[in-house]
PLY file of the C-alpha trace (Angstrom):
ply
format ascii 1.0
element vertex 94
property float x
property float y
property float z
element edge 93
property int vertex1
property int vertex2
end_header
-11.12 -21.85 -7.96
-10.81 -23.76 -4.90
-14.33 -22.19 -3.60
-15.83 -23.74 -6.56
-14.26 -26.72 -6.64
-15.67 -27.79 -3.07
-18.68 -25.55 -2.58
-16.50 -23.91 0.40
-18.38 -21.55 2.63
-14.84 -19.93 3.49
-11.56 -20.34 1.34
-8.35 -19.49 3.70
-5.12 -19.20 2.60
-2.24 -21.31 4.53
1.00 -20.61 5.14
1.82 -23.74 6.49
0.39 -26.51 3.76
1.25 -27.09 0.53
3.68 -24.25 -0.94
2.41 -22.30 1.92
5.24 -19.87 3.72
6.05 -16.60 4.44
8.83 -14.35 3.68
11.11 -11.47 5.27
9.93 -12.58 9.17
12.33 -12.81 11.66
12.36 -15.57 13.98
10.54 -13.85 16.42
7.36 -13.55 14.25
7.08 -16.91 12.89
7.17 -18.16 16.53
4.49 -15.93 17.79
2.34 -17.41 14.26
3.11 -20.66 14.69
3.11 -20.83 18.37
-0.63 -19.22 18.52
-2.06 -21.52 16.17
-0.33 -24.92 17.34
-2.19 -23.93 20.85
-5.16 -22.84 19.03
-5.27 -26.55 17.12
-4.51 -28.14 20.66
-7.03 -26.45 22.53
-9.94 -25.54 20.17
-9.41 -28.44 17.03
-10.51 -26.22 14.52
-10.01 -28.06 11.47
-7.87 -25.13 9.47
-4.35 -25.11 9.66
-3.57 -21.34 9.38
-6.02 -19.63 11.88
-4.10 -16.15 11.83
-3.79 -15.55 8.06
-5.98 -13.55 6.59
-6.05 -14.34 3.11
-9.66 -15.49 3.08
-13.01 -15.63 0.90
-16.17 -15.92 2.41
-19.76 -15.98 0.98
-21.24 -13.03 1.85
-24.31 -14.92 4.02
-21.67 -16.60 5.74
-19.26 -13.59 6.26
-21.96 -11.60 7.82
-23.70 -14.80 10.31
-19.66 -14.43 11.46
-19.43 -10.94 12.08
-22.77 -11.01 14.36
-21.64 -13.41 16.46
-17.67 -12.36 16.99
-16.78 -10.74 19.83
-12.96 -10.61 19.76
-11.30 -7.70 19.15
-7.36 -7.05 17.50
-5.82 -9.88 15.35
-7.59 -12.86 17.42
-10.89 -12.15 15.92
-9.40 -14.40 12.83
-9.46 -17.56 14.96
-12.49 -16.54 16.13
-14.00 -16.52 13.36
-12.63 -20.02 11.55
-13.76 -21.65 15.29
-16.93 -20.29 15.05
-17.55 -21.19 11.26
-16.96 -24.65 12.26
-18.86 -24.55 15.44
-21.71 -23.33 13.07
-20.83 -26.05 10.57
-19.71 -24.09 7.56
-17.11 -25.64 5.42
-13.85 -24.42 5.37
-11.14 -25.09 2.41
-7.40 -24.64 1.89
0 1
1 2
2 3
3 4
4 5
5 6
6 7
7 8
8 9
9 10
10 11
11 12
12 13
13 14
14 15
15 16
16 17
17 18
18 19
19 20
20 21
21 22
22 23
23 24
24 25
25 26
26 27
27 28
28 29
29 30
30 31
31 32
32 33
33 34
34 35
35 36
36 37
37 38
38 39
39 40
40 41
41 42
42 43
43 44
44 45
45 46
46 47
47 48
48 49
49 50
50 51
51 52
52 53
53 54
54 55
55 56
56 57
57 58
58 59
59 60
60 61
61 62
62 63
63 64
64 65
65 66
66 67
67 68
68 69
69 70
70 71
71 72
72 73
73 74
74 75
75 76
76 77
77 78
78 79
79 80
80 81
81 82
82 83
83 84
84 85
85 86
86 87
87 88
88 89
89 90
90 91
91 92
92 93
């Protein structure tokens, strides 16, 4: 729904807008999550607020431009890729 109601090249799930949260972490783990991306958002200015969930929808044209270009490997290849989307100027929804 959200895809189609902006014509989003990638739809990402946040935990941290809206009704956004998560569940059963300890404190540990939410400050690792929200410690990466408030340095991420300092540092890089993505323009997503949740760059290490990875509740997302792509288009497929867009998903695959991503995947040629990303280079990171383990869990930070899912702020590489919403930096990259913007650095390539595909739009990005929440």
């Amino acid at each position: 729904r959200k895809q189609k109601e902006g014509n989003f090249d990638i739809v990402s799930g946040t935990r941290y807008k809206g009704n956004g949260g998560v569940h059963g972490w300890d404190l540990k783990r939410k400050l690792i999550s929200r410690g990466a991306n408030f340095i991420t958002q300092v540092l890089l200015r993505p323009g997503a607020s949740d760059l290490t969930g990875s509740f997302r929808l792509y288009r497929k044209e867009v998903l695959q431009k991503l995947m040629e270009k990303c280079i990171s490997k383990g869990y930070v290849f899912q702020m590489e890729m919403i930096v990259r989307a913007r650095q390539l100027g595909y739009t990005i929804g929440e």
